[in-house]
C-alpha positions in Angstrom: 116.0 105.0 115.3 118.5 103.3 113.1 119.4 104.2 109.5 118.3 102.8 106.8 120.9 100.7 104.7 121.1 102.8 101.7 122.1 99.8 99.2 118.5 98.3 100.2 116.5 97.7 96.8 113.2 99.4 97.0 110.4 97.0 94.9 107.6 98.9 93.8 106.0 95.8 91.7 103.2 93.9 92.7 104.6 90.6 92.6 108.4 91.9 93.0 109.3 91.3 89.1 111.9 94.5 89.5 113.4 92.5 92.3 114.1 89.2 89.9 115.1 91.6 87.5 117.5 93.5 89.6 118.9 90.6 90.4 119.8 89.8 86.6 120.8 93.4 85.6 122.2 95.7 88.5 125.5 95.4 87.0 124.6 97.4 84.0 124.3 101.0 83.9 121.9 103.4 82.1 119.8 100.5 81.1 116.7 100.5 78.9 113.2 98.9 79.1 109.9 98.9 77.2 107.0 98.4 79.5 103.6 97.4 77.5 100.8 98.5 79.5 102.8 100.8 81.6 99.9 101.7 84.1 100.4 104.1 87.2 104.4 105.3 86.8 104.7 104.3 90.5 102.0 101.7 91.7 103.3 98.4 91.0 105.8 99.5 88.7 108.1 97.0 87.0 110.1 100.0 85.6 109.9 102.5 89.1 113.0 100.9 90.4 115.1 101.1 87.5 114.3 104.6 86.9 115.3 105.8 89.9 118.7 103.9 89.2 119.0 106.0 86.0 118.2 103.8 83.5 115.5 104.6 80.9 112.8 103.5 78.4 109.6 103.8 76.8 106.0 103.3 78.6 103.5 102.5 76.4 100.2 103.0 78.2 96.5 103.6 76.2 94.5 105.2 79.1 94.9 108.6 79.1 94.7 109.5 83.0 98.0 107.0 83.5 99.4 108.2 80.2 99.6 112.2 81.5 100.6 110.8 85.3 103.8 109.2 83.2 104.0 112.5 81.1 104.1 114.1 84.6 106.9 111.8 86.5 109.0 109.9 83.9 110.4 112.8 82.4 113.2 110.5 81.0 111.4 108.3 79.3 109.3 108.4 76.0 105.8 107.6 76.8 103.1 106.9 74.5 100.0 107.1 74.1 98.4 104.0 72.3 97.8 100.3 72.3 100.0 97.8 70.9 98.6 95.1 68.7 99.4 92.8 65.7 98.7 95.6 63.6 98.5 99.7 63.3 95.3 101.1 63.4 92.3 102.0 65.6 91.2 99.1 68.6 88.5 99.5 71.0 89.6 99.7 74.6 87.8 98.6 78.0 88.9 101.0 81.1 87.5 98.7 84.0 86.4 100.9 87.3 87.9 103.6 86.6 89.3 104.5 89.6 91.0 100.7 89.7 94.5 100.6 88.0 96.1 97.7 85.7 92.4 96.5 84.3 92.1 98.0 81.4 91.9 95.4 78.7 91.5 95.1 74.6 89.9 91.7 75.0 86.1 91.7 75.0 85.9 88.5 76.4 87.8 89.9 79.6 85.7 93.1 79.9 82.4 90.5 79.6 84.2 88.6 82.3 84.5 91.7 84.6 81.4 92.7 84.1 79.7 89.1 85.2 81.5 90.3 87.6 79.8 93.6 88.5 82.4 95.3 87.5 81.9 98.6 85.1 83.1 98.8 81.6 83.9 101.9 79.8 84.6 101.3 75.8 86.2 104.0 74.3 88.5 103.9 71.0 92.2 104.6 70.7 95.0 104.5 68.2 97.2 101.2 68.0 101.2 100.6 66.9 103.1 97.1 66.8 105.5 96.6 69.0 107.7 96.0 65.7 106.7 100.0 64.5 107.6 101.2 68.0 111.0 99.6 68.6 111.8 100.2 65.0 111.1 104.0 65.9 111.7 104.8 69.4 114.1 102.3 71.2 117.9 102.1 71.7 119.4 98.7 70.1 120.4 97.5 73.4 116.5 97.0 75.1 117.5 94.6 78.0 114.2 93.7 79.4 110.4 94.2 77.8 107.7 93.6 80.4 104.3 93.4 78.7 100.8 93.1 80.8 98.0 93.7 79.0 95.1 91.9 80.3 94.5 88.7 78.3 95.4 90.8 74.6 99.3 89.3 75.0 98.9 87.3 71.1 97.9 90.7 69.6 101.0 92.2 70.9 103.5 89.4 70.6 102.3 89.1 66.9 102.9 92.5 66.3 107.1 92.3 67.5 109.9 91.4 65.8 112.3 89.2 67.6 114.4 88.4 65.0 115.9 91.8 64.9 114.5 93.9 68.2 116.1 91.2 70.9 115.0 92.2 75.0 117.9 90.3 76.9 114.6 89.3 79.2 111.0 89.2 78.2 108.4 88.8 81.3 104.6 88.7 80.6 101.8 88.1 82.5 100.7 84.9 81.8 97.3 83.8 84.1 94.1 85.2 83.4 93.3 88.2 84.5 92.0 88.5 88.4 92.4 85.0 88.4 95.4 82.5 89.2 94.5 80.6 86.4 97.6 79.9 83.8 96.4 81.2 80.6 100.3 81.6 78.3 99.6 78.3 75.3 98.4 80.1 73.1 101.1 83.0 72.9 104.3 81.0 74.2 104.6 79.5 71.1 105.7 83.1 69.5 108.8 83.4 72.0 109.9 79.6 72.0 110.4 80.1 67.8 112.1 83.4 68.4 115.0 81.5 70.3 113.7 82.4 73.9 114.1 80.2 77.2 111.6 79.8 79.7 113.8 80.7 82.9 110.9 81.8 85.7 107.1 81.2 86.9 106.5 83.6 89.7 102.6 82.6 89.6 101.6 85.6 87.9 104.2 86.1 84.8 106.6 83.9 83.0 110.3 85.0 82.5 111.5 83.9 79.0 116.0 84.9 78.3 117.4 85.6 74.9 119.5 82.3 74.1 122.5 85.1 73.2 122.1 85.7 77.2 121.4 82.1 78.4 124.5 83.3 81.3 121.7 85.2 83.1 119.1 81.8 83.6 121.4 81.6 86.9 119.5 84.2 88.2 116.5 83.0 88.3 116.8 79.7 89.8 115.1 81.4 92.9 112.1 83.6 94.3 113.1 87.0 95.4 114.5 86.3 99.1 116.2 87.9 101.6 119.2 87.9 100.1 118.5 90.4 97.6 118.5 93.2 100.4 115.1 94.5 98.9 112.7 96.1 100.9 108.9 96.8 99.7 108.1 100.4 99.0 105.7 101.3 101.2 107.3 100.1 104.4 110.2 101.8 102.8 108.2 104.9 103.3 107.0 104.2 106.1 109.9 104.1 108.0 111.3 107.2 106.5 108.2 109.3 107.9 108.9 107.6 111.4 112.2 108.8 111.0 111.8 112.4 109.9 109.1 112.4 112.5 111.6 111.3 114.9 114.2 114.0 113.9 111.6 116.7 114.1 110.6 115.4 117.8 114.5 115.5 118.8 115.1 119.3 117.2 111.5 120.9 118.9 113.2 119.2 122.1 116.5 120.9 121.3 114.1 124.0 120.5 112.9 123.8 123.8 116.3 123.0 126.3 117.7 126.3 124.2 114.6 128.4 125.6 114.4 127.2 128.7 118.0 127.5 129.6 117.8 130.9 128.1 118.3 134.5 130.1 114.6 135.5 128.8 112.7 132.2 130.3 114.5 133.0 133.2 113.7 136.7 133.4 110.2 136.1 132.3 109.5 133.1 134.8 107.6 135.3 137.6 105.3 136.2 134.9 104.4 132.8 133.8 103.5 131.7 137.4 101.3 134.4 137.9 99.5 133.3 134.7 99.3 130.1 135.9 98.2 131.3 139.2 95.8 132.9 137.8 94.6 130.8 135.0 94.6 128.0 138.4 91.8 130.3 140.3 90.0 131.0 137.4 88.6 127.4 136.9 87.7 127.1 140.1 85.6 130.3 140.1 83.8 132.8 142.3 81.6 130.6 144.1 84.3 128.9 145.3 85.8 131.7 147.3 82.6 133.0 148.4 81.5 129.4 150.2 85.3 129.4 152.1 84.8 133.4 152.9 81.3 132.5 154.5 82.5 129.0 156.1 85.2 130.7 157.6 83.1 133.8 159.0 80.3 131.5 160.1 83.4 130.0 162.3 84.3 133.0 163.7 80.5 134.0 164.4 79.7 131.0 166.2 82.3 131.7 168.6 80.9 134.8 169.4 77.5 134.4 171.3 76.7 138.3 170.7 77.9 139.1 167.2 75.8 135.4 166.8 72.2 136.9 168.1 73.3 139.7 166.1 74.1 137.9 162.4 70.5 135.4 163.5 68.9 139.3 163.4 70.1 140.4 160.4 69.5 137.7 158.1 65.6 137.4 159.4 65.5 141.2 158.8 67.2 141.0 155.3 65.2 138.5 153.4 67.7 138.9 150.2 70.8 138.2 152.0 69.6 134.7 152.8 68.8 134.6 149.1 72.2 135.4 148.5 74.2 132.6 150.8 71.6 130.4 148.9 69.5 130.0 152.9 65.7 129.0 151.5 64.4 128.5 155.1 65.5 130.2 158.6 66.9 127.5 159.8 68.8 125.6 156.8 71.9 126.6 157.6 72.0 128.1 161.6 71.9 125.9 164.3 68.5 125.7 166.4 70.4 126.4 169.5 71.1 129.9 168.2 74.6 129.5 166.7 75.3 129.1 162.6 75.5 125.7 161.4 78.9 123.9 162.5 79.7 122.5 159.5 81.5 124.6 156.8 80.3 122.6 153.7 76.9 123.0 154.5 78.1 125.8 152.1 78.4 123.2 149.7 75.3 121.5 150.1 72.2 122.1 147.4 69.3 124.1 149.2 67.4 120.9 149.4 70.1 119.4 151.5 70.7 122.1 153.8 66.2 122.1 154.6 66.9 118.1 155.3 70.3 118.9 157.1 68.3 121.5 159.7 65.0 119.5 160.2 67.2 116.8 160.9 69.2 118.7 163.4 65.6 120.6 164.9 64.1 117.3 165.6 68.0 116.0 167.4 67.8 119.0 169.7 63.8 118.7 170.4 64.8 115.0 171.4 67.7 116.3 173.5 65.0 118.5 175.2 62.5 115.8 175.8 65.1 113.9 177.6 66.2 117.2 180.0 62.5 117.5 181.1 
């Protein structure tokens, strides 16, 4: 199997954000983001990518079970616990499912929506900062993008920033209702437009707004992510590297295996190994196989011998339980009427049934034969 291309970009985002944004900032080096709404630290991360690279930032995420998976992998980064609003204090929070990821909202209105839906709504309280408190606090001075997706509650956090002195070289929110396609960004846009932003990039599911200090990078995104960004999507990333570490494990048991076999000991040991198999072979084919070709092969030799014949006819009248034994219900199941055994060897293979039909059949033949003598 052929190598991956190391310099492949691996997108872990939903709607490949990290690739656009690659795109923009792979020149720079030990970079730093703010992701609003962080979610899972690797599912459809915006920020996964980047990490990797070495850069760094701060995940703000209010549910606690994607909070402490953050805590757990993005060791770098600050993360925090909390919502961001237009103001500090105390907000009500809606976890949606909670086994489903990136629905969590603020917004009443979108937790009534989900659950018109039939989805289930968990309200629970948590702390809030602005966004103004938190880079004021907690960033670097150089923040080169903010990604902020926070289900329908994107005022309340835009309110709460400060563009005019904490500037993200790009800003990309989501900007359609939630679960929906649905274009939902007038109402906030506004907010970005005064702060001296330009709207670069619709992807269908976020907008991509530039710092006019950094208007050089709107070349960038005059594009979808395409081929030419060498990106490949992360689970078929991973896929491929199982088939090939599966493929490297198949090649060294084979290596394994030519070493043993070409070995002194496999050659030394080989009598032993057919003799297993030899016997292991007999085994499955079982006693009663042996005993019908020891008794097909003596009834052979008896019919040939008109004496020793008489003699065997005798014997097995006489001894009830040896016809019992070669499985003979009736005197004449299995030995011809003219006096000799049966001439068939696999009547020793026939059911008891078939061997009574197999010597009334051959009693009436010969009393017919007889009929026509007279």
């Amino acid at each position: 199997m052929q190598m991956l291309n190391p310099n492949l970009f691996i997108s872990y985002a939903q709607n490949f954000e990290d690739v656009l944004l690659w795109r923009a900032l792979k020149n720079i080096t030990n970079g730093f983001y703010i992701d609003v709404g962080a979610n899972d630290p690797k599912i459809d991360s915006v920020t996964k990518a980047f990490y990797d690279a070495g850069w760094s930032g701060i995940n703000i995420e209010p549910v606690l079970r994607f909070y402490e998976k953050l805590q757990n992998h993005r060791h770098r980064d600050l993360n925090l616990n909390c919502a961001v609003s237009s103001e500090a204090g105390e907000v009500t929070i809606y976890d949606v499912d909670v086994d489903v990821s990136g629905w969590a909202t603020l917004d009443k209105s979108v937790a009534d929506n989900f659950k018109l839906k039939g989805k289930t709504t968990k309200p629970y309280t948590v702390e809030a900062r602005t966004l103004k408190d938190i880079c004021r606090d907690c960033a670097r001075s150089e923040i080169h993008f903010l990604k902020i997706d926070v289900e329908g509650f994107e005022l309340e956090v835009l309110k709460g920033a400060d563009f005019s002195t904490y500037r993200p070289w790009i800003v990309v929110i989501e900007s359609t209702k939630p679960d929906s396609q649905v274009e939902d960004y007038e109402k906030w846009e506004e907010i970005l437009i005064r702060s001296d932003y330009l709207f670069v990039f619709f992807d269908g599911l976020n907008r991509y707004y530039i710092a006019s200090e950094h208007r050089e990078l709107h070349s960038h995104f005059k594009c979808p992510p395409n081929c030419f960004d060498a990106f490949i999507i992360s689970d078929h990333y991973e896929a491929l590297i199982s088939a090939q570490n599966s493929n490297q494990e198949i090649l060294r048991a084979e290596a394994r295996i030519m070493s043993l076999i070409s070995s002194q000991s496999w050659k030394i040991t080989e009598p032993l190994r057919l003799l297993n198999d030899f016997l292991r072979f007999h085994k499955k084919r079982g006693i009663r196989f042996y005993c019908r070709r020891f008794f097909a092969r003596f009834e052979s030799f008896v019919r040939k011998q008109p004496i020793l014949n008489q003699l065997v006819l005798k014997i097995l009248d006489r001894f009830s339980i040896l016809r019992k034994l070669l499985g003979l219900k009736s005197k004449g199941s299995n030995i011809a009427i003219n006096g000799d055994l049966s001439s068939s060897s696999e009547l020793f293979d026939m059911s008891p049934q078939a061997r009574r039909i197999y010597a009334d059949l051959k009693l009436a033949i010969d009393r017919k034969k007889g009929e026509v003598r007279e």
